[in-house]
DODOPA-182770 format. One record per residue (C-alpha): residue in three letters; chain; x, z, y. Coordinates in Angstrom, 3 decimals, padded with zeros to 6 digits. Layout:
BEGIN
[lose 'ALA'; 'A'; [X; Z; Y]]
...
end
This chain:
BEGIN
[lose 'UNK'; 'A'; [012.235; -002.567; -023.330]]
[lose 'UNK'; 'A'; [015.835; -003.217; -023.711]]
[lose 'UNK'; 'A'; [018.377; -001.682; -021.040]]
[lose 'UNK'; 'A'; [018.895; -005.173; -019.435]]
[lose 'UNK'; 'A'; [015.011; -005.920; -018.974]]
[lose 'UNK'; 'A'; [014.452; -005.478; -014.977]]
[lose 'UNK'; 'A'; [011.418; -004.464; -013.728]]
[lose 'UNK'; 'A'; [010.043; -003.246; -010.004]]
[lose 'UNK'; 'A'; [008.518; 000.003; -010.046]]
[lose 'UNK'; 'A'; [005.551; -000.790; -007.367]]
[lose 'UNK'; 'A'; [006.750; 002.657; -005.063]]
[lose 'UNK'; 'A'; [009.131; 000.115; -003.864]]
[lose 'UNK'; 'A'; [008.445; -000.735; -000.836]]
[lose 'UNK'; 'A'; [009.091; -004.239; -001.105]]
[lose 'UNK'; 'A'; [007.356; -004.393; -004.508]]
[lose 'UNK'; 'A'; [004.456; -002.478; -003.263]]
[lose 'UNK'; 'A'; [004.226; -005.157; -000.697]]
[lose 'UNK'; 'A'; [004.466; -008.517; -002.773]]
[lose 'UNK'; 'A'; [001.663; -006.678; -005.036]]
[lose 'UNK'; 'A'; [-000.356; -005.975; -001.780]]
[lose 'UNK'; 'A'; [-000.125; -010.081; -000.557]]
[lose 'UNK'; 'A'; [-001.847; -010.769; -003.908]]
[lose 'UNK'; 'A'; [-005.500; -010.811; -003.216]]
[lose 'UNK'; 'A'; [-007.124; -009.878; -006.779]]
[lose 'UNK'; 'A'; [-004.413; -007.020; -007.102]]
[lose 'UNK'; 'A'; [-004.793; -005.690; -003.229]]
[lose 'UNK'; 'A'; [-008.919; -005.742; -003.660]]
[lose 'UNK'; 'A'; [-008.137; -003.973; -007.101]]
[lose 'UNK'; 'A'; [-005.917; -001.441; -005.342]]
[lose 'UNK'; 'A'; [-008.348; -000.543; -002.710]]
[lose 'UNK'; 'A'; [-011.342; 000.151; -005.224]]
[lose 'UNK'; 'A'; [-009.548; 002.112; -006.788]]
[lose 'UNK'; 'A'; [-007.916; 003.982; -003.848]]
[lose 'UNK'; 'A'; [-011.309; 004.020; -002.753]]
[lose 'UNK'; 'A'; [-013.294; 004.972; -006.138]]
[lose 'UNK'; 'A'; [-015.239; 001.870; -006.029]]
[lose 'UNK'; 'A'; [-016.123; -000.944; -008.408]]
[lose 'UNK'; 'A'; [-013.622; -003.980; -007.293]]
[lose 'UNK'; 'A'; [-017.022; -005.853; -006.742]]
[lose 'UNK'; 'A'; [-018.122; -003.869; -003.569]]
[lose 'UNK'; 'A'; [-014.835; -004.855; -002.599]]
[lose 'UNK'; 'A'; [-015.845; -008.488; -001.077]]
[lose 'UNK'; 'A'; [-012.904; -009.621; 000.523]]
[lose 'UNK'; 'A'; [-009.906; -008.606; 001.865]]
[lose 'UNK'; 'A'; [-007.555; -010.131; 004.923]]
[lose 'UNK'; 'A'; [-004.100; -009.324; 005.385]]
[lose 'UNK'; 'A'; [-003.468; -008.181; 009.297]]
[lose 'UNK'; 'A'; [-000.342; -008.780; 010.941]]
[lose 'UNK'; 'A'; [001.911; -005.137; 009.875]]
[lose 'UNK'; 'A'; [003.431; -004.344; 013.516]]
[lose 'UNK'; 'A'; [001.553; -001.977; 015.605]]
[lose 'UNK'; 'A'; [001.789; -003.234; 019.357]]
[lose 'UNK'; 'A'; [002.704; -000.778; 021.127]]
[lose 'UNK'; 'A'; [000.149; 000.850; 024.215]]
[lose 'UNK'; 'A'; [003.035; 002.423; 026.551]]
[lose 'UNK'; 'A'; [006.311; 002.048; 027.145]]
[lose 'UNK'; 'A'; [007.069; 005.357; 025.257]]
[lose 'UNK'; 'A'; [005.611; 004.204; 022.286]]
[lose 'UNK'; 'A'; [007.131; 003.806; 018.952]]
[lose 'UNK'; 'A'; [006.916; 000.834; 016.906]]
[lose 'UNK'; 'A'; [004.706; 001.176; 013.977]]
[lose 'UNK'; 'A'; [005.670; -000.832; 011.014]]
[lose 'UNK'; 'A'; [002.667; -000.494; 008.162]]
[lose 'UNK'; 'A'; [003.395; -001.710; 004.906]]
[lose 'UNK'; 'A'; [-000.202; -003.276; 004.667]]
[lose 'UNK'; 'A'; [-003.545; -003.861; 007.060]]
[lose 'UNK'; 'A'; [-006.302; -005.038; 005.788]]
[lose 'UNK'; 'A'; [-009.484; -006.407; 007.044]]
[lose 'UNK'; 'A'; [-012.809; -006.121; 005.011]]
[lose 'UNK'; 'A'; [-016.002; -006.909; 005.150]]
[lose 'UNK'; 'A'; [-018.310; -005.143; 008.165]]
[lose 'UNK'; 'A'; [-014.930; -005.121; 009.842]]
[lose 'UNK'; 'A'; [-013.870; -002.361; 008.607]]
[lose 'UNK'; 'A'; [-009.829; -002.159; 008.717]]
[lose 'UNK'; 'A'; [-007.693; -000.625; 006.271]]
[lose 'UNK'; 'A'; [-003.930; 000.664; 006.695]]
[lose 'UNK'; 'A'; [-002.262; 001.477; 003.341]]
[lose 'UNK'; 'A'; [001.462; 002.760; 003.428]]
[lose 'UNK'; 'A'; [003.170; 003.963; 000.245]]
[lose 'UNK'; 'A'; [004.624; 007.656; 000.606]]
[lose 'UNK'; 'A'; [007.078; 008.627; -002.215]]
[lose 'UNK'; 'A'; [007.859; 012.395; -001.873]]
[lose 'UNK'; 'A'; [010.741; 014.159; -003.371]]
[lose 'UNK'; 'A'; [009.701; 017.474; -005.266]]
[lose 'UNK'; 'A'; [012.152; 020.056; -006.897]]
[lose 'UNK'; 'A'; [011.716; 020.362; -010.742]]
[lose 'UNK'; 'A'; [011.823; 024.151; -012.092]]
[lose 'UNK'; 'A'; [014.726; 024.177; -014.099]]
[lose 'UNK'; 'A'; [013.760; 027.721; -016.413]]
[lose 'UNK'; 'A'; [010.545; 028.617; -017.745]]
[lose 'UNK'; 'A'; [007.808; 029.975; -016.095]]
end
């Protein structure tokens, strides 16, 4: 890849979701999140992201995806990126 090539590492949010409104790559996701063959996977629906909110007191709650599968069973998928130290000296 040359230094001028551009790609979208998927823990970006906004990547992550763009690959998550794709239906083949969301069910693909989820299986394997999951550890299930895609096919078990029969369909997926995307669900609006914003949580309403029950009181007054409430926070909103954005999720990056909802989805909706079969049985009506509903999924909420968020990508967490977490900073860790690297050891510096050997161990």
């Amino acid at each position: 890849m040359h230094k001028n090539e551009f790609i979208m590492k998927p823990k970006v949010n906004f990547c992550f979701k763009e690959l998550m409104d794709d239906d083949e790559v969301r069910r693909g996701f989820i299986a394997a999140v999951l550890n299930l063959p895609p096919e078990k996977i029969e369909k997926t629906i995307l669900l609006p992201t914003h949580l309403r909110k029950e009181h007054a007191e409430d926070k909103l709650g954005i999720l990056d995806v909802r989805a909706l599968l079969k049985g009506n069973v509903q999924i909420d998928i968020e990508m967490q990126v977490m900073a860790f130290a690297y050891k510096t000296e050997p161990v």
